[in-house]
C-alpha atoms as a printed R data frame, in Angstrom:
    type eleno elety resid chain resno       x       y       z
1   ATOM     1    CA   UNK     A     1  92.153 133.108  96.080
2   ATOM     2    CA   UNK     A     2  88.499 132.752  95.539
3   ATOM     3    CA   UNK     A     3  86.467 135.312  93.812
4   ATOM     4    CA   UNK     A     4  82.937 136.830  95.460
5   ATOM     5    CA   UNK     A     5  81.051 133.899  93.874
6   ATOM     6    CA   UNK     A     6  83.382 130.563  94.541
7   ATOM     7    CA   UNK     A     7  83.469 128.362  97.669
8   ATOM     8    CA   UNK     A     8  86.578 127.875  99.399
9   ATOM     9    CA   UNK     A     9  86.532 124.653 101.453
10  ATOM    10    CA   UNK     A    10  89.259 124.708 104.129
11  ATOM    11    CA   UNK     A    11  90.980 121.137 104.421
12  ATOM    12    CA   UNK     A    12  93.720 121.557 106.576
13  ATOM    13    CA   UNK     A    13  93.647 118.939 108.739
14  ATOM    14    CA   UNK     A    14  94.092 116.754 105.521
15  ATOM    15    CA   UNK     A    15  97.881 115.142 105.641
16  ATOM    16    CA   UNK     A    16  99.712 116.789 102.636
17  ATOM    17    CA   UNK     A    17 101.900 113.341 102.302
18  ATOM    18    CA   UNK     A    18  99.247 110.497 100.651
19  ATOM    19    CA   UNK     A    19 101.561 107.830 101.356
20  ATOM    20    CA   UNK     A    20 101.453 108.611 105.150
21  ATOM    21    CA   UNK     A    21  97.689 108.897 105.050
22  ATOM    22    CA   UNK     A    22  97.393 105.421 103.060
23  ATOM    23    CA   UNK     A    23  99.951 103.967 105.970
24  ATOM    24    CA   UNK     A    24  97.786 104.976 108.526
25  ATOM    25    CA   UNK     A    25  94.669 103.984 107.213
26  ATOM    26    CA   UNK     A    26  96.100 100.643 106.700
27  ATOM    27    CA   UNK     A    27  96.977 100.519 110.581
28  ATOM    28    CA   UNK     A    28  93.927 101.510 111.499
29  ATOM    29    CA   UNK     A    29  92.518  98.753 109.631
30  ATOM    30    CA   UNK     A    30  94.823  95.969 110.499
31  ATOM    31    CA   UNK     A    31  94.104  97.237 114.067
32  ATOM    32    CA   UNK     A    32  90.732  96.828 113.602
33  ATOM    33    CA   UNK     A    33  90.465  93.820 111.487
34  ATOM    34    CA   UNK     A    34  93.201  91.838 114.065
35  ATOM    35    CA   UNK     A    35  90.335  92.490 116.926
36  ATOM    36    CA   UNK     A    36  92.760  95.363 118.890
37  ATOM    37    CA   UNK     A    37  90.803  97.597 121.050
38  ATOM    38    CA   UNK     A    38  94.143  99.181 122.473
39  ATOM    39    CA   UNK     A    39  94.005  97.827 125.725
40  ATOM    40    CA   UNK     A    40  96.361  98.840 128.178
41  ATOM    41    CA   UNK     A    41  99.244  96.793 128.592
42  ATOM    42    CA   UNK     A    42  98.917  93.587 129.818
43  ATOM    43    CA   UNK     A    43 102.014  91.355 131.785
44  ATOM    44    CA   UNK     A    44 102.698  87.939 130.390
45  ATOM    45    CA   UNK     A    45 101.645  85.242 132.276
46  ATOM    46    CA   UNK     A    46 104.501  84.040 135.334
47  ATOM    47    CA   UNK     A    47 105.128  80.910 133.116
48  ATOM    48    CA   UNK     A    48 106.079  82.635 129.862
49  ATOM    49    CA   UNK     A    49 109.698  83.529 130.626
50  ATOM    50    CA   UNK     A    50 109.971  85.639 127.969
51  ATOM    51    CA   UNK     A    51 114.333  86.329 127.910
52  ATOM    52    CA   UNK     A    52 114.341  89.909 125.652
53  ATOM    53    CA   UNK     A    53 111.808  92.485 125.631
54  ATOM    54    CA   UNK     A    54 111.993  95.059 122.596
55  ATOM    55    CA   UNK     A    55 109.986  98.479 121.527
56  ATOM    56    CA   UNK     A    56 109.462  98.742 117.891
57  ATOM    57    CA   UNK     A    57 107.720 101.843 115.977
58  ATOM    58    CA   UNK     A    58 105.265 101.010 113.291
59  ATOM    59    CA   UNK     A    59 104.129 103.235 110.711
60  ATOM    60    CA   UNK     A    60 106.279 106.309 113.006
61  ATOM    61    CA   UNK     A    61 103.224 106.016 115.114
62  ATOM    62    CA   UNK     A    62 102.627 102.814 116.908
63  ATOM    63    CA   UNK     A    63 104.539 101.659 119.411
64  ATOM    64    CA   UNK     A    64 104.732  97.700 120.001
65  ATOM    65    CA   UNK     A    65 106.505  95.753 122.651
66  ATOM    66    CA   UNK     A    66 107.640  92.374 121.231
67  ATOM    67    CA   UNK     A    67 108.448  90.029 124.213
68  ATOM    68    CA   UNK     A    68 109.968  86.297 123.178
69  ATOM    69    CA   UNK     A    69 112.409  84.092 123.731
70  ATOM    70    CA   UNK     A    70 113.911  80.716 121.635
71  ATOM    71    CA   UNK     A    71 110.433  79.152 121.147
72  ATOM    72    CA   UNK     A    72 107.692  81.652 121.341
73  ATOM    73    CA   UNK     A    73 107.210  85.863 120.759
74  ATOM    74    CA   UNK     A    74 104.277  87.865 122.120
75  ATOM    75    CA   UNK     A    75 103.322  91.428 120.968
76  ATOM    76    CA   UNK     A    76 102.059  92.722 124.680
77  ATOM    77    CA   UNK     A    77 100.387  95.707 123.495
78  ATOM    78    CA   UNK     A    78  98.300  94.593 120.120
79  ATOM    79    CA   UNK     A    79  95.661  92.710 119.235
80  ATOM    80    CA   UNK     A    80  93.599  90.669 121.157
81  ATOM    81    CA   UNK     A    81  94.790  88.777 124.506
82  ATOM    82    CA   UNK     A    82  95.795  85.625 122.593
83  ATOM    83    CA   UNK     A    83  98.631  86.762 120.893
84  ATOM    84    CA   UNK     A    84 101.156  84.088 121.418
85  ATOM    85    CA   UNK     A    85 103.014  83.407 118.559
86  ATOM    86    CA   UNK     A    86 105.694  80.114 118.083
87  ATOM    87    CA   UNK     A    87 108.769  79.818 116.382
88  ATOM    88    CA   UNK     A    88 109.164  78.557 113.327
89  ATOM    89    CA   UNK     A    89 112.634  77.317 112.317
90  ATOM    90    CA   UNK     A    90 112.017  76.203 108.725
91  ATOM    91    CA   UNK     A    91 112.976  80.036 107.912
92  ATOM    92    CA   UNK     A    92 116.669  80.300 107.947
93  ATOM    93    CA   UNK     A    93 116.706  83.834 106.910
94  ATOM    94    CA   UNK     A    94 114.589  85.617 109.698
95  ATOM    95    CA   UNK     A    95 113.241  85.154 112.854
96  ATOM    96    CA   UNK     A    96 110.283  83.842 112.294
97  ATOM    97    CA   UNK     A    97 107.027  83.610 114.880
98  ATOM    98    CA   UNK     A    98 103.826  82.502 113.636
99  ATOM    99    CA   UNK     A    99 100.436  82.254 115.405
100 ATOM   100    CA   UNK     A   100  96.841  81.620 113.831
101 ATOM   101    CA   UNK     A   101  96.264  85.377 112.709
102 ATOM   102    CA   UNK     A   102  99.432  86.751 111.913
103 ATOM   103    CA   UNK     A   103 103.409  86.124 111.146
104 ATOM   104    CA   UNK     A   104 105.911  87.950 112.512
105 ATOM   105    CA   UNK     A   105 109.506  88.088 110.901
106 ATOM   106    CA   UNK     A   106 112.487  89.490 112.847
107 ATOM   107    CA   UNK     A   107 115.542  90.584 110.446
108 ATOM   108    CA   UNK     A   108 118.037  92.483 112.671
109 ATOM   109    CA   UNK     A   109 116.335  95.929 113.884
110 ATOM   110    CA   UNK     A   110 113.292  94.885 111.350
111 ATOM   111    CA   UNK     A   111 109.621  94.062 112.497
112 ATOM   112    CA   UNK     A   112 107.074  92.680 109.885
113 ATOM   113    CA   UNK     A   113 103.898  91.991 110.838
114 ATOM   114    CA   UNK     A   114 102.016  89.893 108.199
115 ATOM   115    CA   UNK     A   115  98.491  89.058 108.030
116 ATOM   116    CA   UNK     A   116  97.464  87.657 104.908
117 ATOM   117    CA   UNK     A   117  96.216  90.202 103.284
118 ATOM   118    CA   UNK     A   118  98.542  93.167 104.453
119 ATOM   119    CA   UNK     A   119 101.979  93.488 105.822
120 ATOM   120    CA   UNK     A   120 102.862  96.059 108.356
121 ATOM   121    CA   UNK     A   121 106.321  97.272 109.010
122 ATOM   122    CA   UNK     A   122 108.174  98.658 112.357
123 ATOM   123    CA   UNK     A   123 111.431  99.192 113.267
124 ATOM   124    CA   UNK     A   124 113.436  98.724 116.801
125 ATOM   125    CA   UNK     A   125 113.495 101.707 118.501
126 ATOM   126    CA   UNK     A   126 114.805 100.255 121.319
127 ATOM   127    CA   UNK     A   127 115.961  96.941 124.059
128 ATOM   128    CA   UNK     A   128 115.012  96.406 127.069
């Protein structure tokens, strides 16, 4: 309660949980740093069969759609148009897809999108 003389400066639209704040300022900036201007979503092209389409939640915020099949992943709605990522099947563990700005690493209903500098987690929300 403030007294007659003391300020009181009203920051309610501050999150009350830092850890979600940090998360997404770090998607904001591995949004912005990746080139993304959230364009809506665009189709693969007729020659990318892509067999399994999946919805994954990043940061309980984003939603991405991961299309790929055996040999090569695209994230549909992320990042600039050139998104195509290949497999790589040195990794024995994962799933891994690998293009010339990020890595993505598929471990059952586990996303990781790795650029370097950050990683950024999601999780399937659902298959299509």
């Amino acid at each position: 309660m403030a007294t007659s003389g003391e300020r009181v400066l009203a920051v309610d639209w501050i999150p009350q949980d830092p850890p979600l704040m940090l998360k997404s300022l770090q998607l904001a900036l591995v949004m912005l740093l990746a080139g993304s201007s959230w364009q809506p979503l665009q189709a693969a092209p007729w020659w990318e069969d892509y067999g399994e389409k999946e919805n994954y939640l990043c940061s309980n915020q984003v939603v991405l759609q991961l299309r790929r099949n055996e040999h090569q992943a695209s994230i549909e709605n992320f990042a600039a148009p050139n998104n195509t990522l290949f497999r790589d099947r040195t990794v024995t563990t994962a799933e891994r897809y690998a293009g010339t700005r990020l890595t993505l690493e598929l471990r059952n209903d586990k996303l990781d999108l790795d650029y370097g500098w950050s990683t950024l987690q999601c999780k399937r929300v659902w298959k299509i």
